[in-house]
C-alpha positions in Angstrom: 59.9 -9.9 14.4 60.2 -12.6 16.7 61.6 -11.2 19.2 58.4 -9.1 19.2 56.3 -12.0 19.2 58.4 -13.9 21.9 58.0 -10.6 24.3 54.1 -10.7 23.8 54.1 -14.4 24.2 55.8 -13.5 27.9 53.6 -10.6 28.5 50.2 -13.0 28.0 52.2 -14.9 30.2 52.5 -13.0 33.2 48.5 -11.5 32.4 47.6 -15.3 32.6 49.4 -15.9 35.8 48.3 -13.2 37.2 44.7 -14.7 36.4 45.8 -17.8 37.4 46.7 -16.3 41.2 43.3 -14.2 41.7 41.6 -17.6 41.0 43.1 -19.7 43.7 42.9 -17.1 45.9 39.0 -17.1 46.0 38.7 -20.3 45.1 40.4 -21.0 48.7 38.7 -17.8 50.2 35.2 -19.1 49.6 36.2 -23.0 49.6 32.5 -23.7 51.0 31.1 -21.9 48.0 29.4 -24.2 45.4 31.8 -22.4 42.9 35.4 -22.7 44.0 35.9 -26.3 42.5 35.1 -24.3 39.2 37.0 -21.3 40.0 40.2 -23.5 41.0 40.2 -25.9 38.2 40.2 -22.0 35.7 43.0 -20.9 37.5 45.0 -24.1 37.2 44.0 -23.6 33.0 45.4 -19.9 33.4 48.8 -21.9 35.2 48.9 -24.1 32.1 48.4 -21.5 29.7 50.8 -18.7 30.9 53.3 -22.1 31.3 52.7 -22.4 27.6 53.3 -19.3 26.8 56.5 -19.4 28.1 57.3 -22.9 26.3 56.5 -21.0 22.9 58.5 -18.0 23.8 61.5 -20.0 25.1 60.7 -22.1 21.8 60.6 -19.0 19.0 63.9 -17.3 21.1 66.0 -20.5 20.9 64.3 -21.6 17.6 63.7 -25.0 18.9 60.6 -26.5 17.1 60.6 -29.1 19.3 60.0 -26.8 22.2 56.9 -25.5 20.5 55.7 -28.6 19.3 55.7 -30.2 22.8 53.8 -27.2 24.3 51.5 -27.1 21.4 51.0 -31.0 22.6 50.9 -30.5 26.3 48.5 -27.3 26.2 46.2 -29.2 23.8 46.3 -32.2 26.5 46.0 -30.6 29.6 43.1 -28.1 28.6 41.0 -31.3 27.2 41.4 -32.8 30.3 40.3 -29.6 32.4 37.5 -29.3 30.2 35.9 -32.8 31.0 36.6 -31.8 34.7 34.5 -29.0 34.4 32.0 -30.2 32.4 31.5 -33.0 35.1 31.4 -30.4 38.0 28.7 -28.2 36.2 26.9 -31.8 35.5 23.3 -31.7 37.1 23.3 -35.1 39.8 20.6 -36.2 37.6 21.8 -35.7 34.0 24.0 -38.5 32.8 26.8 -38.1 30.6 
């Protein structure tokens, strides 16, 4: 069984990188767009997330709860921070936070 779960974990993976590549690519196609700061900071939460992925798979193969714990911790932390980023880019010049 997790085996099973560690080969899905890999195959999110590589669907999430894959996402993760079509963002920066028109995010530095159409750099002069008003959306490619948005676009780019989604595809670097795709590259975290499929990175994840790969923590937890390499985490449930070896059986290493450390492993998953310190993705768990890293994934948590680095899509918090990507979310105030975005939430500050889609900030109206006039609103305050």
């Amino acid at each position: 069984m997790s085996s099973l779960v560690a080969e899905g974990l890999l195959i999110l993976a590589a669907v999430l990188g894959w996402r993760a590549i079509r963002h920066f690519d028109n995010a530095f196609r159409h750099s002069g767009d008003e959306g490619s700061s948005e676009r780019l900071i989604r595809g670097i939460r795709a590259l975290i997330a499929a990175s994840a992925c790969i923590a937890f798979a390499l985490g449930i193969i070896y059986g290493s709860r450390a492993t998953i714990i310190i993705a768990a911790v890293i994934l948590g932390e680095e899509l918090y921070e990507t979310g105030v980023v975005l939430l500050a880019l889609r900030r109206k010049p006039d609103e305050r936070l």
